[in-house]
C-alpha atoms as a printed R data frame, in Angstrom:
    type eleno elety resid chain resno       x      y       z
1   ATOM     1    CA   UNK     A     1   0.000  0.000   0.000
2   ATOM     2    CA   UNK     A     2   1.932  3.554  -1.483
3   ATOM     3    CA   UNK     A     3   3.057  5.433   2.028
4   ATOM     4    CA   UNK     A     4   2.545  9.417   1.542
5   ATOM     5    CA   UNK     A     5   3.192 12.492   4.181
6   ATOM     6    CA   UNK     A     6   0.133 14.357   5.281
7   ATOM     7    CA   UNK     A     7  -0.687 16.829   8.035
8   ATOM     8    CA   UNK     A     8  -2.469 15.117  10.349
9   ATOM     9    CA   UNK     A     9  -5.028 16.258  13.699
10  ATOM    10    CA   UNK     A    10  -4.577 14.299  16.457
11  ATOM    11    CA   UNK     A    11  -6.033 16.471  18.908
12  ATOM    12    CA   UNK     A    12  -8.596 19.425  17.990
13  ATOM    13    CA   UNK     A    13  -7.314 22.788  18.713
14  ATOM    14    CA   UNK     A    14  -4.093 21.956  18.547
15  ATOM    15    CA   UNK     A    15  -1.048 21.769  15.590
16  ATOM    16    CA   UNK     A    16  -0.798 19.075  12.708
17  ATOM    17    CA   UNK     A    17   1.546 16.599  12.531
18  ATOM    18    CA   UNK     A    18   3.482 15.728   9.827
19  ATOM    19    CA   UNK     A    19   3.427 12.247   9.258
20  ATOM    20    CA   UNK     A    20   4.085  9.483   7.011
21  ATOM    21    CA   UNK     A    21   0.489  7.220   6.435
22  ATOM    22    CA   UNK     A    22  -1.297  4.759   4.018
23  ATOM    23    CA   UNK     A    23  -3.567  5.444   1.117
24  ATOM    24    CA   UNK     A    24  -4.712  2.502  -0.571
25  ATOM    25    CA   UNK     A    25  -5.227  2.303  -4.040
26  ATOM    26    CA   UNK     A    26  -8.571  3.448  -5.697
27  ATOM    27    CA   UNK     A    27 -12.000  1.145  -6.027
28  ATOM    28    CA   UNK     A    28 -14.650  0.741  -8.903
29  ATOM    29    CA   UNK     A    29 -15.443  4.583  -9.241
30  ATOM    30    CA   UNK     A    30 -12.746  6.498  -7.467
31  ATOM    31    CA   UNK     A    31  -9.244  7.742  -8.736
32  ATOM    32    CA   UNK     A    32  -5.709  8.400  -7.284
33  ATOM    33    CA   UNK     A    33  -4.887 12.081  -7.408
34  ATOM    34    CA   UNK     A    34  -1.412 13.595  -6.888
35  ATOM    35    CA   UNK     A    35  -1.558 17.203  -5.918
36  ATOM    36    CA   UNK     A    36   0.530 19.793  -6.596
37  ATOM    37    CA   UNK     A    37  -1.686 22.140  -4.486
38  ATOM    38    CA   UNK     A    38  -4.138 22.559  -1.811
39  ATOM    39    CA   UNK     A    39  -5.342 25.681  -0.398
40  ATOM    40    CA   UNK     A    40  -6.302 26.285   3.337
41  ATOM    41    CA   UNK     A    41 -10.284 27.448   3.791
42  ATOM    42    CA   UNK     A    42 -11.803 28.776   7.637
43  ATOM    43    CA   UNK     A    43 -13.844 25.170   7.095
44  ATOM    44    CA   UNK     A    44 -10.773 23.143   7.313
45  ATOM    45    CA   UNK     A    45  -9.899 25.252  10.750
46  ATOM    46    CA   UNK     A    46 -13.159 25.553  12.152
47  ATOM    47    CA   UNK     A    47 -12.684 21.266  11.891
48  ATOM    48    CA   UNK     A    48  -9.290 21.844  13.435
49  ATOM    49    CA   UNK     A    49 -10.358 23.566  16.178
50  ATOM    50    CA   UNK     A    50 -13.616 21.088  16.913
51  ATOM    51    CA   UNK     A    51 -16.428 23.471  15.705
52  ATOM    52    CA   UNK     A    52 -18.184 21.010  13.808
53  ATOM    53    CA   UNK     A    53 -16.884 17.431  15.884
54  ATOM    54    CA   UNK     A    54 -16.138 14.537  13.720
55  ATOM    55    CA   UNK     A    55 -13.540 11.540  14.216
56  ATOM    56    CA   UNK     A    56  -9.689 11.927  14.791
57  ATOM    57    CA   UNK     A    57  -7.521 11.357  13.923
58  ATOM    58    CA   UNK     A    58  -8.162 13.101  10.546
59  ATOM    59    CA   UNK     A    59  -6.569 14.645   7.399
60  ATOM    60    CA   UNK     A    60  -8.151 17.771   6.790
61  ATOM    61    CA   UNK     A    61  -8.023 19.908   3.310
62  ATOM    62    CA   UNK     A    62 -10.397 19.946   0.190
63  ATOM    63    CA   UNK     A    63  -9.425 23.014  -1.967
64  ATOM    64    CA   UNK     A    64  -6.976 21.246  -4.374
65  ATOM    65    CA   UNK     A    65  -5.917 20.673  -8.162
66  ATOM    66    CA   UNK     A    66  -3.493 17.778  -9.106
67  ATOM    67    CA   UNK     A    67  -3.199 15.401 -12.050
68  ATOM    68    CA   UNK     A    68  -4.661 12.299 -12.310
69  ATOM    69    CA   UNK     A    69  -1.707  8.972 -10.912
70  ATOM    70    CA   UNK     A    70  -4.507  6.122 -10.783
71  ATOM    71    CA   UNK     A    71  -7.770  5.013 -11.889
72  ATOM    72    CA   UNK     A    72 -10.274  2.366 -10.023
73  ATOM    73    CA   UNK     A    73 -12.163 -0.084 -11.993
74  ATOM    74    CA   UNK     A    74 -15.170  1.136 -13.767
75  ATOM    75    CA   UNK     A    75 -13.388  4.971 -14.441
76  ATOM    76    CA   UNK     A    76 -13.611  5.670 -17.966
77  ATOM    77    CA   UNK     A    77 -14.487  9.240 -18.255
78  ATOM    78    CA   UNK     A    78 -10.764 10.064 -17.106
79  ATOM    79    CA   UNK     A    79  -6.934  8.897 -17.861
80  ATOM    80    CA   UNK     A    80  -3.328  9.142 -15.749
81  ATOM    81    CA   UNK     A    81  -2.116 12.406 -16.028
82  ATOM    82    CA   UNK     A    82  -5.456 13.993 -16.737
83  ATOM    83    CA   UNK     A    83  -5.777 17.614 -14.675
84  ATOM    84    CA   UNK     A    84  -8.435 17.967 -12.077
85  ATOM    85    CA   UNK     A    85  -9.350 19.928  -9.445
86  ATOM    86    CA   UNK     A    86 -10.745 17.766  -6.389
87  ATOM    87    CA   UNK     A    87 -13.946 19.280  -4.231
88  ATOM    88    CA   UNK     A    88 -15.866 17.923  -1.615
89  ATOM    89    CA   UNK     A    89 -19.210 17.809  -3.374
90  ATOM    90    CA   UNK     A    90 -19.747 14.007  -3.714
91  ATOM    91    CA   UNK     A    91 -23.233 13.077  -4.963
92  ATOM    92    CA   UNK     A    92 -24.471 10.091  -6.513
93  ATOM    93    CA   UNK     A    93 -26.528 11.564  -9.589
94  ATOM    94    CA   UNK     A    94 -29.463 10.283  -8.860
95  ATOM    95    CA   UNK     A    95 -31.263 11.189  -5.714
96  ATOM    96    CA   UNK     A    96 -34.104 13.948  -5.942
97  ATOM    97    CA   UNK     A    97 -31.962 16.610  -5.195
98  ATOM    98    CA   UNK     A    98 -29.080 15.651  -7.640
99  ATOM    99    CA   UNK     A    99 -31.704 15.240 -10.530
100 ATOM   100    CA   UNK     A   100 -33.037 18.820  -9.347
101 ATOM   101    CA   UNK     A   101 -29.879 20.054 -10.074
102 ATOM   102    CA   UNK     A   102 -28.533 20.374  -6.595
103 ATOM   103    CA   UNK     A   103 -25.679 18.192  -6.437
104 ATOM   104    CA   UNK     A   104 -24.168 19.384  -3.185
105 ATOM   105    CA   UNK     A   105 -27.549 18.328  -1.294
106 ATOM   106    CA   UNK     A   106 -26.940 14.915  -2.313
107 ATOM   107    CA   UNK     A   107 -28.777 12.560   0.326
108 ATOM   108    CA   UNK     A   108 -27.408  9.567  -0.583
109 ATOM   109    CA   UNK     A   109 -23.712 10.224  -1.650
110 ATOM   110    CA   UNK     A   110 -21.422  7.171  -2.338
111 ATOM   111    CA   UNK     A   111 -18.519  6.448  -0.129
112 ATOM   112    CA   UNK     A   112 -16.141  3.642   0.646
113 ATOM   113    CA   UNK     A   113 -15.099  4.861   3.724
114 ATOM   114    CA   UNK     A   114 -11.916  6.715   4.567
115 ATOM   115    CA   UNK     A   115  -8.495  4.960   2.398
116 ATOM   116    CA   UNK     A   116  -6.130  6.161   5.187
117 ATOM   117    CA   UNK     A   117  -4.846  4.118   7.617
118 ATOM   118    CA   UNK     A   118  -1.419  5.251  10.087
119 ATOM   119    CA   UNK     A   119   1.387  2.740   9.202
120 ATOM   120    CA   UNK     A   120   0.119  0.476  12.190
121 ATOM   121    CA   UNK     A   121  -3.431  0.346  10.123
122 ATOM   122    CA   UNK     A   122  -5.590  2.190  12.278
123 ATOM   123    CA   UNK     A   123  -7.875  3.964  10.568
124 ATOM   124    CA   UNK     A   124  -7.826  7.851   9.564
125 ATOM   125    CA   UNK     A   125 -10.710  9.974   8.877
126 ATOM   126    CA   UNK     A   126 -10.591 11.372   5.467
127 ATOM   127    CA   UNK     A   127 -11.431 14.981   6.670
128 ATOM   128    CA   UNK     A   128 -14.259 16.818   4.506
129 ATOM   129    CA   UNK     A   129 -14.591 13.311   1.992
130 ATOM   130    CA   UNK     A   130 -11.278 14.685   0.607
131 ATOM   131    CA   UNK     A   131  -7.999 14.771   2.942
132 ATOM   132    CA   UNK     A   132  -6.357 16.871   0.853
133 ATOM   133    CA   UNK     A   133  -3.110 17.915   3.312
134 ATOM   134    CA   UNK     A   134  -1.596 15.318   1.911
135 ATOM   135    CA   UNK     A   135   0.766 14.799  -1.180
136 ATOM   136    CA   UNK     A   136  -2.035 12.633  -2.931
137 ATOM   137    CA   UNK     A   137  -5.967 11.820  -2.532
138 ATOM   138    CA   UNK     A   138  -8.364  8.735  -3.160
139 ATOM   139    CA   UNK     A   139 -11.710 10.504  -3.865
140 ATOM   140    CA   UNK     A   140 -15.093  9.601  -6.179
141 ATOM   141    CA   UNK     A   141 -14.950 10.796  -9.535
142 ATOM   142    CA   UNK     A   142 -17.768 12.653  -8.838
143 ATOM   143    CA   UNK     A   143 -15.380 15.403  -6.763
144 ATOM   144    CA   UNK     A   144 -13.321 16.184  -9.777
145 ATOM   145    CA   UNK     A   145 -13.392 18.271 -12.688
146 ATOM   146    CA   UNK     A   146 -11.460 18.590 -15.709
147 ATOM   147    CA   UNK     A   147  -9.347 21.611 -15.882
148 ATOM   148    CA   UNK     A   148  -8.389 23.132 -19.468
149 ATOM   149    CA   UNK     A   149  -4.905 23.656 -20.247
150 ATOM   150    CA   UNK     A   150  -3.525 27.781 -19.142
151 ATOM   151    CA   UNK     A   151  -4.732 27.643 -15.391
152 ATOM   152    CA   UNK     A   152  -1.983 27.429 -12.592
153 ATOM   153    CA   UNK     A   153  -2.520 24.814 -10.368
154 ATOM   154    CA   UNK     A   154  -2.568 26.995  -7.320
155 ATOM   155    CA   UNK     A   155  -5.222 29.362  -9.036
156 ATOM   156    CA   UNK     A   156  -7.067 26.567 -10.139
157 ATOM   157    CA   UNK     A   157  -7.068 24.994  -6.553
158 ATOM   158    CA   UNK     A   158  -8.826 28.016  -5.386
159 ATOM   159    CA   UNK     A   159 -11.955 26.861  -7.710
160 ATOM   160    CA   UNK     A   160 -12.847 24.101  -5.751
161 ATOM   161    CA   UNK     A   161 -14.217 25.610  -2.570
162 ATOM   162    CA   UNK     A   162 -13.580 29.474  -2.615
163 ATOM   163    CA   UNK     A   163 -14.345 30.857  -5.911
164 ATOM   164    CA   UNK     A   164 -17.588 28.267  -6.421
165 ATOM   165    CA   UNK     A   165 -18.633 29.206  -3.255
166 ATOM   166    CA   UNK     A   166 -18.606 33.046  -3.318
167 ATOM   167    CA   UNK     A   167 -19.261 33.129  -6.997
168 ATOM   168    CA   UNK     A   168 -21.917 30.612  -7.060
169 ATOM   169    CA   UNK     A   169 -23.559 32.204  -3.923
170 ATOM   170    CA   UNK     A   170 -24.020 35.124  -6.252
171 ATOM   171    CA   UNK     A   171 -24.970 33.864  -9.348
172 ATOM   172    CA   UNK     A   172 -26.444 30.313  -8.629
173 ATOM   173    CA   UNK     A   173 -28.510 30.730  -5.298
174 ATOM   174    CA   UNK     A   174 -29.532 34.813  -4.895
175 ATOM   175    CA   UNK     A   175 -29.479 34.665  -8.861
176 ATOM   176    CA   UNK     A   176 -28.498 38.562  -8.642
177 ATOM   177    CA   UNK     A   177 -29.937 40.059 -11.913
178 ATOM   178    CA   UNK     A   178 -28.630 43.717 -13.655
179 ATOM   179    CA   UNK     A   179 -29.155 46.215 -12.005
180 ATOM   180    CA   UNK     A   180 -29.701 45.259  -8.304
181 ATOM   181    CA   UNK     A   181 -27.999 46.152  -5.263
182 ATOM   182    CA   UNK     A   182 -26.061 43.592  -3.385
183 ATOM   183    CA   UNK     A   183 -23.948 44.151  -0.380
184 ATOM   184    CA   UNK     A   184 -21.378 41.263   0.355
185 ATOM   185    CA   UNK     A   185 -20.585 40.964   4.462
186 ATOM   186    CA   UNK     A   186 -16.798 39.810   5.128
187 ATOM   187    CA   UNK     A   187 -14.314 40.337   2.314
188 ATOM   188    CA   UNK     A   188 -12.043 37.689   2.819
189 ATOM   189    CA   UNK     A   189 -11.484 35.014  -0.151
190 ATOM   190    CA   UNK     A   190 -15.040 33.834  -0.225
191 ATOM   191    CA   UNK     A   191 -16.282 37.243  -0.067
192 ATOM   192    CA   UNK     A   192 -14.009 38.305  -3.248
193 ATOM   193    CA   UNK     A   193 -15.338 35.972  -4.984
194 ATOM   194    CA   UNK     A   194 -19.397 37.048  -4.331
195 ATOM   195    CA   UNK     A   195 -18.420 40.278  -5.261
196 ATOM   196    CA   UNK     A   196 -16.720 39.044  -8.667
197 ATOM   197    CA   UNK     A   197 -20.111 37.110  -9.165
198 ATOM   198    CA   UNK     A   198 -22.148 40.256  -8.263
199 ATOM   199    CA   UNK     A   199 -20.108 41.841 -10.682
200 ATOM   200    CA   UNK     A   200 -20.379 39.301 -13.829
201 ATOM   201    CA   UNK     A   201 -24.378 39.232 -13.006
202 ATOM   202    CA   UNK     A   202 -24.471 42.726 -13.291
203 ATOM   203    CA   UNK     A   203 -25.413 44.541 -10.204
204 ATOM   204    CA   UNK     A   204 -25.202 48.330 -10.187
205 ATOM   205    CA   UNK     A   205 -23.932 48.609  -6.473
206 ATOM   206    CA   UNK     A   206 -21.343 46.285  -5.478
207 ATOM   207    CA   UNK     A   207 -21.438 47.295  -1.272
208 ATOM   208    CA   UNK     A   208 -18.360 45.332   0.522
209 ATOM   209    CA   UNK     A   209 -18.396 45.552   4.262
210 ATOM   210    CA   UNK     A   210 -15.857 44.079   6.520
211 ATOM   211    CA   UNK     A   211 -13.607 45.317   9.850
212 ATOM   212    CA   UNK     A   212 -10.646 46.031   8.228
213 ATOM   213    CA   UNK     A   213 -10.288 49.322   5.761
214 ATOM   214    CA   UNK     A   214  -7.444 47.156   3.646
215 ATOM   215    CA   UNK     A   215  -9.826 44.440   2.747
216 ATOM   216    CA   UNK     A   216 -12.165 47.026   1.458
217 ATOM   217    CA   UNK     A   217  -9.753 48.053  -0.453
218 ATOM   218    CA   UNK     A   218  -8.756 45.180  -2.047
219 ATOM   219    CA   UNK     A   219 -12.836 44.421  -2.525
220 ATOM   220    CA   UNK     A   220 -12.736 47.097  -5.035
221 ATOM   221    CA   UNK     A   221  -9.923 45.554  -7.063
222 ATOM   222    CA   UNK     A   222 -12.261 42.764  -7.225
223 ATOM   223    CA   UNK     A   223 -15.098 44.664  -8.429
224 ATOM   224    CA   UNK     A   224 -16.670 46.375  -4.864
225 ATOM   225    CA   UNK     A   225 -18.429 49.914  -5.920
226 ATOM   226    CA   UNK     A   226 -18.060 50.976  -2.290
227 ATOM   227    CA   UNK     A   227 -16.836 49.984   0.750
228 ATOM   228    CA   UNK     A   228 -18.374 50.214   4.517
229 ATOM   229    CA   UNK     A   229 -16.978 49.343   8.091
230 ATOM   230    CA   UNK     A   230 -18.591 47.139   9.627
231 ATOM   231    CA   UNK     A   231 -17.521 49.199  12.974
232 ATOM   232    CA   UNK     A   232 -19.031 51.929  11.893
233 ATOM   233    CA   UNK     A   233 -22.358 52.462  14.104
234 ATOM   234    CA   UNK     A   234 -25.050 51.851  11.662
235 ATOM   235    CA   UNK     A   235 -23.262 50.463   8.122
236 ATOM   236    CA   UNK     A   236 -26.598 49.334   6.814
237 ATOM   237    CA   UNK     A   237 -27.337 52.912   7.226
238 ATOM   238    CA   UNK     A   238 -24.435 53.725   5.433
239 ATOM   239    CA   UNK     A   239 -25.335 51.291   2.683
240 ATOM   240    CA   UNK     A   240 -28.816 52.646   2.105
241 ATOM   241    CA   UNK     A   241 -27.520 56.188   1.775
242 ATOM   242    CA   UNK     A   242 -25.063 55.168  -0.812
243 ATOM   243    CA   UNK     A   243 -27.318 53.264  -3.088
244 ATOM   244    CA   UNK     A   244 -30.130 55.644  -2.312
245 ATOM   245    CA   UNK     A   245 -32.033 51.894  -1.752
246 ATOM   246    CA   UNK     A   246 -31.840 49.234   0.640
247 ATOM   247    CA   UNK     A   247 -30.581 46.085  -1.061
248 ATOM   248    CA   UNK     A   248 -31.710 43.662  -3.460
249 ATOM   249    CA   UNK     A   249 -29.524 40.417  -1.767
250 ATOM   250    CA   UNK     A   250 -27.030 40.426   0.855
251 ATOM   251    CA   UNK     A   251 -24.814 37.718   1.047
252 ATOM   252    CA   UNK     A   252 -22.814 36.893   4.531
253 ATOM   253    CA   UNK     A   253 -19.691 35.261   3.876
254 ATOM   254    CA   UNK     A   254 -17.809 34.840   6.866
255 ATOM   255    CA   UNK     A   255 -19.398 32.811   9.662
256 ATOM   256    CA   UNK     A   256 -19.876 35.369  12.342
257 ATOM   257    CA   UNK     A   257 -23.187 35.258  14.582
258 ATOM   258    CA   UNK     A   258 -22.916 39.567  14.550
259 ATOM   259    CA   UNK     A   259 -22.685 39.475  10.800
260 ATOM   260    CA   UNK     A   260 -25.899 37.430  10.617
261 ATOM   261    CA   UNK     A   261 -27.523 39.227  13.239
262 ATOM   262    CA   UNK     A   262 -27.801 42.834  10.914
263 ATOM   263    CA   UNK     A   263 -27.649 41.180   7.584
264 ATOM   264    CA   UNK     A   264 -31.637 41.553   7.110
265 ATOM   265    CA   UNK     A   265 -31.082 45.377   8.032
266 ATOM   266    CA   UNK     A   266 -29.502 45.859   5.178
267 ATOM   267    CA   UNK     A   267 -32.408 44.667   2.956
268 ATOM   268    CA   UNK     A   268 -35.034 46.768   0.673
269 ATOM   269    CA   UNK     A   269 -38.621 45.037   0.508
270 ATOM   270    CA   UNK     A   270 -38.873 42.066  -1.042
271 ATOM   271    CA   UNK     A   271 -34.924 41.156  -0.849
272 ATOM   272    CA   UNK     A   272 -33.471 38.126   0.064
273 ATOM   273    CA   UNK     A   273 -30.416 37.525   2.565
274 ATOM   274    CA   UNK     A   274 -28.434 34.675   1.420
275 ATOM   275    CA   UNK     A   275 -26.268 32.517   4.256
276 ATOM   276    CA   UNK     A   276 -22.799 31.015   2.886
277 ATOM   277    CA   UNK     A   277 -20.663 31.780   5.831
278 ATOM   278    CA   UNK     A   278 -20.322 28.683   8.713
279 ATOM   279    CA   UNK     A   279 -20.497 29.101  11.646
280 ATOM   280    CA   UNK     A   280 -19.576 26.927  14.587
281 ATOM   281    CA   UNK     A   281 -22.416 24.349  15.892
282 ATOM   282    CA   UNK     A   282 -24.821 25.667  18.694
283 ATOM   283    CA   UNK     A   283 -23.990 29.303  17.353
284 ATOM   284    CA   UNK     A   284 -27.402 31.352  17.204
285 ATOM   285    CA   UNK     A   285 -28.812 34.433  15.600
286 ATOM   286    CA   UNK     A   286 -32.183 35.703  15.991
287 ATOM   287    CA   UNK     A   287 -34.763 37.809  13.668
288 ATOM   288    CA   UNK     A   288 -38.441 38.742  14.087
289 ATOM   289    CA   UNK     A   289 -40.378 37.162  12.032
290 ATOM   290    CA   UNK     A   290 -42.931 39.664  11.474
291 ATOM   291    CA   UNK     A   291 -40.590 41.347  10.109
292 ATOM   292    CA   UNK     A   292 -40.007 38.762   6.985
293 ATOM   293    CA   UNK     A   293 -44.055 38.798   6.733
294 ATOM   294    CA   UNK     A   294 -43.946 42.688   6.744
295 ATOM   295    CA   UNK     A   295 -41.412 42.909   4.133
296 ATOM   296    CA   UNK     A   296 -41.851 39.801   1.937
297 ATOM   297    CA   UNK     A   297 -37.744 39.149   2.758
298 ATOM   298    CA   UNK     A   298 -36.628 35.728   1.851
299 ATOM   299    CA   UNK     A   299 -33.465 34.107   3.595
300 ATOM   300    CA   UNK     A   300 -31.522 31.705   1.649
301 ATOM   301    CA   UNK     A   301 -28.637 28.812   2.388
302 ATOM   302    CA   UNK     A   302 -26.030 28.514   0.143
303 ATOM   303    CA   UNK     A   303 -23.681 25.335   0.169
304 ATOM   304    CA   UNK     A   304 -20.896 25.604  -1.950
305 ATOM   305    CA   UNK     A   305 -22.373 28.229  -4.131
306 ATOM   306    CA   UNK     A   306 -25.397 25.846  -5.061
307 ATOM   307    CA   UNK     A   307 -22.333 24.510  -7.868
308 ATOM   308    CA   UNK     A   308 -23.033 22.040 -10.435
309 ATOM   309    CA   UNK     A   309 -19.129 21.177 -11.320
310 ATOM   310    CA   UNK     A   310 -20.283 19.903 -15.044
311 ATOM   311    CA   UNK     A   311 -21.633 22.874 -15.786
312 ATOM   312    CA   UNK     A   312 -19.878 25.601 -13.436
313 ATOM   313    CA   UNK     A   313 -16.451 24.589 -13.867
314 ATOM   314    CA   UNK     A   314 -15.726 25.077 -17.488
315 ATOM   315    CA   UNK     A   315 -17.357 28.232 -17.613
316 ATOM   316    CA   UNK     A   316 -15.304 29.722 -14.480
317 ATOM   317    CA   UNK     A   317 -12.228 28.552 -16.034
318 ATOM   318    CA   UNK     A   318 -13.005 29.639 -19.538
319 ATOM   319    CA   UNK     A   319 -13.528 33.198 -17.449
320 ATOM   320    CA   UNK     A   320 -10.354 33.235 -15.729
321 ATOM   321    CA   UNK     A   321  -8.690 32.459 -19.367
322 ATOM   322    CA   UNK     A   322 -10.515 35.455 -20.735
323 ATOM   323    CA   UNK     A   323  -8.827 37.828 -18.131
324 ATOM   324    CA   UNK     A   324 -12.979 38.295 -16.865
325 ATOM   325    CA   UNK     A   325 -12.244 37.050 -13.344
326 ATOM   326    CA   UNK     A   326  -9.291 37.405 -10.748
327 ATOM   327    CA   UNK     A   327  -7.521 33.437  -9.457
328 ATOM   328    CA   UNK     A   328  -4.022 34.760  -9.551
329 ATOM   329    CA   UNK     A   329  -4.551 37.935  -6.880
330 ATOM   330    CA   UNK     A   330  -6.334 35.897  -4.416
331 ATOM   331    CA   UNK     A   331  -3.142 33.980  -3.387
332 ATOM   332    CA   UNK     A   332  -1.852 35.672  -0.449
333 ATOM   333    CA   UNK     A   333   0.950 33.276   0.288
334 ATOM   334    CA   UNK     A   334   2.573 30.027  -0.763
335 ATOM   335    CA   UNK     A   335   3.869 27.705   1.129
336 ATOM   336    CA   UNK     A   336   5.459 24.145   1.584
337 ATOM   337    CA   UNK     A   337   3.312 21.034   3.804
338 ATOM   338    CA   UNK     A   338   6.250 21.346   6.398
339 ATOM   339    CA   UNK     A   339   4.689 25.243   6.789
340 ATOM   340    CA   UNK     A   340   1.380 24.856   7.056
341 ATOM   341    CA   UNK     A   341   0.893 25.163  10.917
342 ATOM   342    CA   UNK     A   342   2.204 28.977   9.899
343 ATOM   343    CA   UNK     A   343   0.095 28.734   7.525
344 ATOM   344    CA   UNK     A   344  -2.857 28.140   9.163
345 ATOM   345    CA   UNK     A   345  -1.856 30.972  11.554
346 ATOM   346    CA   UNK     A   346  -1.510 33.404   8.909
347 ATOM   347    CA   UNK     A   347  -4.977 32.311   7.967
348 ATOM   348    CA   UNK     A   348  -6.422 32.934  11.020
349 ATOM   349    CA   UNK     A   349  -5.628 36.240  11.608
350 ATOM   350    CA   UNK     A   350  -7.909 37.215   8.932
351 ATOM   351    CA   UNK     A   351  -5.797 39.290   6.439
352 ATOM   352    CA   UNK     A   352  -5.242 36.440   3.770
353 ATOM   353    CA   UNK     A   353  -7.236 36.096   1.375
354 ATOM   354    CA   UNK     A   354  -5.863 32.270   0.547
355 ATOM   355    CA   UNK     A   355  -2.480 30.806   1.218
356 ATOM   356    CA   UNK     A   356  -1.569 27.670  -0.655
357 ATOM   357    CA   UNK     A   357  -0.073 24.750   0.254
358 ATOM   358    CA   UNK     A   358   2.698 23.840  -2.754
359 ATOM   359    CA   UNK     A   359   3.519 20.046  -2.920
């Protein structure tokens, strides 16, 4: 059974190991994939830290891109050296909500179980169906894409969670049409990304608020009209005098309880508030409802930018080879596996927008 290093939680809260384990080769409908990079996403940490429970130990890591090194019986759609970028939206196909069109609601998505074992052969849990801090993955075909020749793989690793997320939180699930007024809470990577999907659907008022003025800064490089503090006393206030309206979707991207606790605020009649940051288990907001009656306000969840990766995939890349949306500019920093504990640090203190993990 091929031995690989991985980064590796053996306690939540606490730093990852590097260690040497076991992957075992692919089954009937999975493939091998060697990475050449893996970005690190707040989801990966918030499992870190024990926000969401779950088994240990555990590999965690799902924003990648690599090139196919093995196929399992039954793969014919895909060949060795073929690249992909791997996700953790595994669905079956057929289940009512996959044949809706809602592949990332799968309810009945297929699974082997986790293919890492520690050289004694106890068993590892493949963190987020993917266990991508590690120099290769076993996954379900169904988590990869194709990826067109021009992308980086670093940019392109950013696809797989990030960029479908923000983006498809804008286009796919508040379906912002031209003309509206969207305001995008937190601009961190996912929140870059709304706003370049705001952007592309054609809103008229691109409103970024966050806590730090450099991030709103960088939101307008990325297609922000204006930007708001989110210290400021009242920034919906802000938002309505700007746009002269309230707004037409709000999306909250980072998983903050006081971000979803003004969102609606922001809101003109009829608007809808769209939920694509996580937060922790147990964590609570609270609205009136009245107030949804009164207004006719809809709230929305968005998981993983409601993507279909058949359909979403080529057409984000085919954008990023156009010049039409920014991959390169949302790396913040690169770094090696032996780094990522700094990594993750860097991550956490909320100025990155993505660092990458090079293999």
């Amino acid at each position: 059974m091929p031995e690989i290093r991985a980064a590796i939680c053996h306690e939540f809260g606490e730093p990852l190991v590097i260690d040497t384990v076991h992957l075992r080769p692919p089954l009937a409908g999975e493939v091998e994939v060697t990475l050449d990079a893996c970005a690190i996403c707040f989801s990966d940490i918030s499992f870190m830290d024990g926000g969401w429970g779950g088994n240990l130990p555990a590999v965690y890591g799902h924003e990648a891109a690599g090139r196919i090194s093995a196929i399992g019986p039954d793969v014919t759609a895909y060949a060795k050296g073929d690249p992909v970028l791997v996700t953790l939206i595994r669905s079956c196909g057929t289940c009512p909500t996959c044949a809706s069109g809602r592949p990332v609601l799968c309810a009945t998505p297929p699974g082997a179980g986790s293919p890492l074992t520690t050289l004694a052969g106890e068993p590892v849990e493949q963190g987020l169906d993917c266990s991508a801090f590690a120099e290769r993955v076993v996954v379900q075909t169904s988590q990869i894409a194709p990826l067109p020749k021009g992308i980086p793989m670093a940019s392109a690793a950013l696809i797989s969670c990030g960029v479908i997320t923000g983006l498809g939180a804008a286009v796919n699930t508040a379906r912002v049409r031209p003309g509206e007024v969207v305001v995008v809470i937190g601009a961190g990577g996912v929140g870059l990304n709304a706003i370049q999907g705001a952007r592309l659907a054609g809103a008229s008022r691109i409103i970024a608020v966050d806590m730090k003025p450099e991030k709103l800064d960088i939101a307008k490089e990325f297609g922000a009209t204006d930007g708001i503090l989110a210290s400021d006393p009242k920034p919906w206030a802000e938002a309505k005098r700007i746009a002269g309206r309230g707004a037409d979707a709000v999306l909250v991207t980072v998983g903050a309880v006081s971000a979803y606790d003004t969102a609606t605020r922001y809101l003109a009649n009829g608007g809808r508030m769209v939920a694509v940051g996580m937060t922790h288990s147990g964590a609570k907001s609270e609205w009136e409802p009245v107030i949804f009656t009164y207004t006719g306000n809809a709230m929305l969840g968005s998981n993983m930018g409601d993507t279909v990766l058949a359909r979403d995939i080529p057409w984000i890349s085919d954008l990023y080879l156009q010049g039409r949306i920014k991959l390169d500019e949302l790396i913040s920093g690169r770094w090696s596996l032996d780094q990522i504990n700094e990594a993750i640090a860097d991550t956490r203190t909320g100025s990155a927008r993505r660092n990458v993990i090079i293999f």
